[in-house]
N, C-alpha and C positions, 0 to 999 in steps of 0.2 A: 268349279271347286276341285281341289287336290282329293286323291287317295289320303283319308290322314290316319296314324297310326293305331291299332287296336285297345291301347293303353293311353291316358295322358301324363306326361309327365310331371312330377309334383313336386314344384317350384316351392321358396317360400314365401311366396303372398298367395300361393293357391294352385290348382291345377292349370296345366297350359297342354294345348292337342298339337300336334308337332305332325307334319305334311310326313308320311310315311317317305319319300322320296322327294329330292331335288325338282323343282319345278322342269320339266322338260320340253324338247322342241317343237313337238305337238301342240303342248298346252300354250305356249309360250307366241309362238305363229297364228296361235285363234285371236290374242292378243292383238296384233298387227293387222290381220284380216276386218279388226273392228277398230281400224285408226285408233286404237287408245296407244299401243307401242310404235314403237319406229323403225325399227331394223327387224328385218326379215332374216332369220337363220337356215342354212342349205343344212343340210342332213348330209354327211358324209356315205360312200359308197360303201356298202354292207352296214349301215346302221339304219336303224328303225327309230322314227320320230316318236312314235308313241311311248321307247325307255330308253331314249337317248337324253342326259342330263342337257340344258339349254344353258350355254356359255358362253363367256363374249360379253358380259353384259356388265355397267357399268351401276352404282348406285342408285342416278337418277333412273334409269332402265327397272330397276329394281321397285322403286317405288309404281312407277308409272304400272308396270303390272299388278303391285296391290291394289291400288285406285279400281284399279279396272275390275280384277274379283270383285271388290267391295261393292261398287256398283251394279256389275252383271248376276253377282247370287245371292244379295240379298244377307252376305253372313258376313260379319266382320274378322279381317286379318290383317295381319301384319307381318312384318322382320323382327323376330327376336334379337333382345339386345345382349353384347357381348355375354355378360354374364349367365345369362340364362341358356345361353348356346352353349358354352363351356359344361354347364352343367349335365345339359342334355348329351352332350358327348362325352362325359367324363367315364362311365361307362366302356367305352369301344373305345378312344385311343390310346396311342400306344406310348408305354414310357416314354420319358426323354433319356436318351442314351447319355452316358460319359462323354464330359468333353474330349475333345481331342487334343487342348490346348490347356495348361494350366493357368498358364498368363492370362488375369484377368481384360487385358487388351486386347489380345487376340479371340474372345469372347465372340465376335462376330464370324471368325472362323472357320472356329469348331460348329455354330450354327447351322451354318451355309453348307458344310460337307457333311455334317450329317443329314442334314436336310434331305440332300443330293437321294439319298435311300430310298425314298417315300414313294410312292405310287404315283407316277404324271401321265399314264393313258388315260384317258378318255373309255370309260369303259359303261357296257349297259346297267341300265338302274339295278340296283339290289346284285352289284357284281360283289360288295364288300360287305362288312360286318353289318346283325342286324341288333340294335342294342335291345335290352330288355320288353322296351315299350312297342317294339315293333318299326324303331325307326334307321333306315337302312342308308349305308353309306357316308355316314358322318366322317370315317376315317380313308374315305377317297381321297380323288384327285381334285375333286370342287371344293374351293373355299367358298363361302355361302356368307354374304352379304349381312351386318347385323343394324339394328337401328340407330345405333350408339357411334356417335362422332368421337372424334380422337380427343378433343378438348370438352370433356364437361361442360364448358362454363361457357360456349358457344352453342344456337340454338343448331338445329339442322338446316332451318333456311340459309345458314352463314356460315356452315363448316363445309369443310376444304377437303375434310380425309375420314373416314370411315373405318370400323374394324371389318374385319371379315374374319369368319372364324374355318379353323382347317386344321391340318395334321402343327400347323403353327400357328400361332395369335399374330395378325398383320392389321396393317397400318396401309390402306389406297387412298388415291385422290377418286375424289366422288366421280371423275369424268374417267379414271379408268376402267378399259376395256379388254387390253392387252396385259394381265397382271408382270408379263418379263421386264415389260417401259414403265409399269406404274409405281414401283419402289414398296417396299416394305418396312415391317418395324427391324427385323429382326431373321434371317436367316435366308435362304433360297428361295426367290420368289413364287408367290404359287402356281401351279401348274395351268388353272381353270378360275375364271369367274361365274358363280351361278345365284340362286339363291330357292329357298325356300321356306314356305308361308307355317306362319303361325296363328295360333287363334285363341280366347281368353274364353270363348263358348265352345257347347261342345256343337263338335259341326252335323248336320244330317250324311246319312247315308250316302253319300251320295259323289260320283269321283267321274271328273270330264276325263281320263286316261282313256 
């Protein structure tokens, strides 16, 4: 189980407990150590696995480590969907600046260069904002994985592309891993894929970091 935030966030169908940090490499490698995940992440030189954000990791990847919490503690979790994440972050991020462009055409842009701003290191857990609830880094470099397929009207066993929520609302193919190759809805593709877990109960004490 995640470290999860002191506060729960209060949604409108109720409260939601939101993983105080990005699922990370530690937690993420215990995963793979127990055949439930598939790809092993190296730990970069001067970073520490235990608040190193775990990136690289594609939708199904995503799931595949809910499954496995679910199974291993006993507590139910999930990905928060689009909405709910926007919310949760609405808090800590940061305006959208002035276009650059007037020309409703070149909308894609002004986007993209402003985008270009945003934070893309790779930086240790709880390096960014922490919002109200206790929950840290929503305004990073990690775009974090949400439940919500791009087409409503398509189930998740049969959709193709997923939001991910981040300093910009994106649009990935469930198999991306690389977010620079996997395309976007709308502005500079994100820096990092990661994710992290949600919960509709409140969680025990209790944090594998």
């Amino acid at each position: 189980m995640p470290e999860f935030a002191e506060s729960a966030w209060q949604g409108p169908n109720g409260p939601i407990f939101v993983a105080r940090y990005e699922v990370t490499i530690r937690e993420w490698n215990r995963c793979v150590e127990h055949g439930a995940c598939v790809i092993s992440i190296k730990t970069r030189p001067g970073f520490d696995p235990a608040n190193t954000p775990a990136t690289g990791l594609n939708w199904l990847d995503a799931q595949a480590y809910v499954g496995w919490v679910n199974e291993t503690s006993g507590h139910p979790v999930r990905l928060p969907t689009m909405a709910e994440w926007s919310g949760i972050a609405a808090n800590v991020l940061p305006e959208k600046p002035d276009p650059i462009f007037s020309d409703p055409a070149l909308s894609w842009a002004s986007a993209y260069l402003t985008d270009l701003d945003y934070p893309r290191a790779l930086k240790p857990s709880g390096s960014f904002t922490v919002s109200p609830e206790g929950i840290a880094d929503l305004d990073g470099p990690v775009w974090e994985w949400t439940a919500d397929c791009y087409d409503a009207s398509v189930p998740n066993t049969r959709c193709a592309a997923f939001f991910a929520g981040g300093l910009h609302e994106s649009v990935l193919s469930a198999l991306t891993r690389d977010p620079a190759r996997g395309g976007c809805a709308v502005g500079a593709p994100p820096a990092h894929l990661g994710l992290r877990l949600v919960s509709d109960r409140k969680p025990p004490r209790l944090s594998t970091r």
